[in-house]
C-alpha positions as CSV (number, residue, x, y, z in Angstrom):
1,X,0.0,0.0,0.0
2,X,2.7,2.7,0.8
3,X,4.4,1.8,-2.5
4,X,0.9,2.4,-4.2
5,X,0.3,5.7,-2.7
6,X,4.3,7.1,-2.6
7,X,3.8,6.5,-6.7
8,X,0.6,8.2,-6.6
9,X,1.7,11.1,-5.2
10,X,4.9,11.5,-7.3
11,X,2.7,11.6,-9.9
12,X,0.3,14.0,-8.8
13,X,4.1,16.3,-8.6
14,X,5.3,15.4,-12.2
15,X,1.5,16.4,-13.0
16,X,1.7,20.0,-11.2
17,X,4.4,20.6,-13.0
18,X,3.3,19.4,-16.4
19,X,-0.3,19.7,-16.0
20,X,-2.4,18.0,-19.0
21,X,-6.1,17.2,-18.6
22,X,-6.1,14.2,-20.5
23,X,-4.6,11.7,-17.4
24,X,-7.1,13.1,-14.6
25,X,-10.3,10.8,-14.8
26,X,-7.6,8.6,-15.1
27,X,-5.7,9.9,-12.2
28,X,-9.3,9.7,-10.0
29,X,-10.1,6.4,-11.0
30,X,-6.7,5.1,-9.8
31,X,-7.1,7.1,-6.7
32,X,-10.5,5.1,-6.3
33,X,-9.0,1.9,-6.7
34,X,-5.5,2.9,-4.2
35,X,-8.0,4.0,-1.2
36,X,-10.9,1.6,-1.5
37,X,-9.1,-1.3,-1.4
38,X,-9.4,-3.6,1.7
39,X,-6.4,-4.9,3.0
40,X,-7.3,-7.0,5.5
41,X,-6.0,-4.8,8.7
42,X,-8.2,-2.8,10.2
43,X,-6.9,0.3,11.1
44,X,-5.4,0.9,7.6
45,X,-8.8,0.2,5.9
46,X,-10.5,2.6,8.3
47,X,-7.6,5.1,7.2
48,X,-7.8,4.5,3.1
49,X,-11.6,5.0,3.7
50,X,-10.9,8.9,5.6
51,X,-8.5,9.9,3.2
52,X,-10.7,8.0,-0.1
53,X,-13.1,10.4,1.7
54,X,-11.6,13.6,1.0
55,X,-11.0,12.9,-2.4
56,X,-12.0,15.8,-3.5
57,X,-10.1,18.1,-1.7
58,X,-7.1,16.1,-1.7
59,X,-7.2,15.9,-6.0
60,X,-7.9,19.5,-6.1
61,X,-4.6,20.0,-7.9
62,X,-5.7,18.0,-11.1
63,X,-8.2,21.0,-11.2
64,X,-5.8,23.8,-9.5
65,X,-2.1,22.8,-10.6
66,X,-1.3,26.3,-8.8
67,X,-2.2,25.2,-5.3
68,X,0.2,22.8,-3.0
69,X,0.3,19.6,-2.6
70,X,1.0,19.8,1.1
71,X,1.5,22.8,3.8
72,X,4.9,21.9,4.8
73,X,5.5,25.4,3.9
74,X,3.2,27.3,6.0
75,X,3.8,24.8,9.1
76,X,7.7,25.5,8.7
77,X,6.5,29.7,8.6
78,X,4.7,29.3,11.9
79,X,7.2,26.9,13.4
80,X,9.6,29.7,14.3
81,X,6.7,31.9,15.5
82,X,5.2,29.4,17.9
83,X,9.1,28.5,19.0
């Protein structure tokens, strides 16, 4: 499973920086298949069904390329703040 989603997610980066809108049904449908599939321990399955879930907001960047993936960014900004 973490091989599955690591690829899935460098793809979703070589496709923010290429964007092209002819791999993004593709791109949910593999998403679909990655977080609905039951593997047998329970805790995992409960998390692949949160994040399969939030789909939409977490494939917003086949729509947006412009936003980030993640908000390493904005937690490193506040880091030294709250420090």
């Amino acid at each position: 499973m973490r091989t599955l989603i690591w690829r899935f997610y460098r793809d979703l980066k070589a496709y923010k920086l290429s964007p092209d809108p002819k791999p993004t049904r593709m791109m949910r449908a593999r998403f679909d298949r990655i977080f609905t599939r039951k593997t047998g321990y329970i805790l995992l399955d409960q998390q692949l069904r949160r994040l399969h879930r939030r789909k939409a907001h977490l494939l917003r960047v086949l729509d947006r390329p412009d936003i980030p993936l993640h908000t390493n960014g904005s937690e490193n900004d506040i880091r030294s703040v709250v420090t």
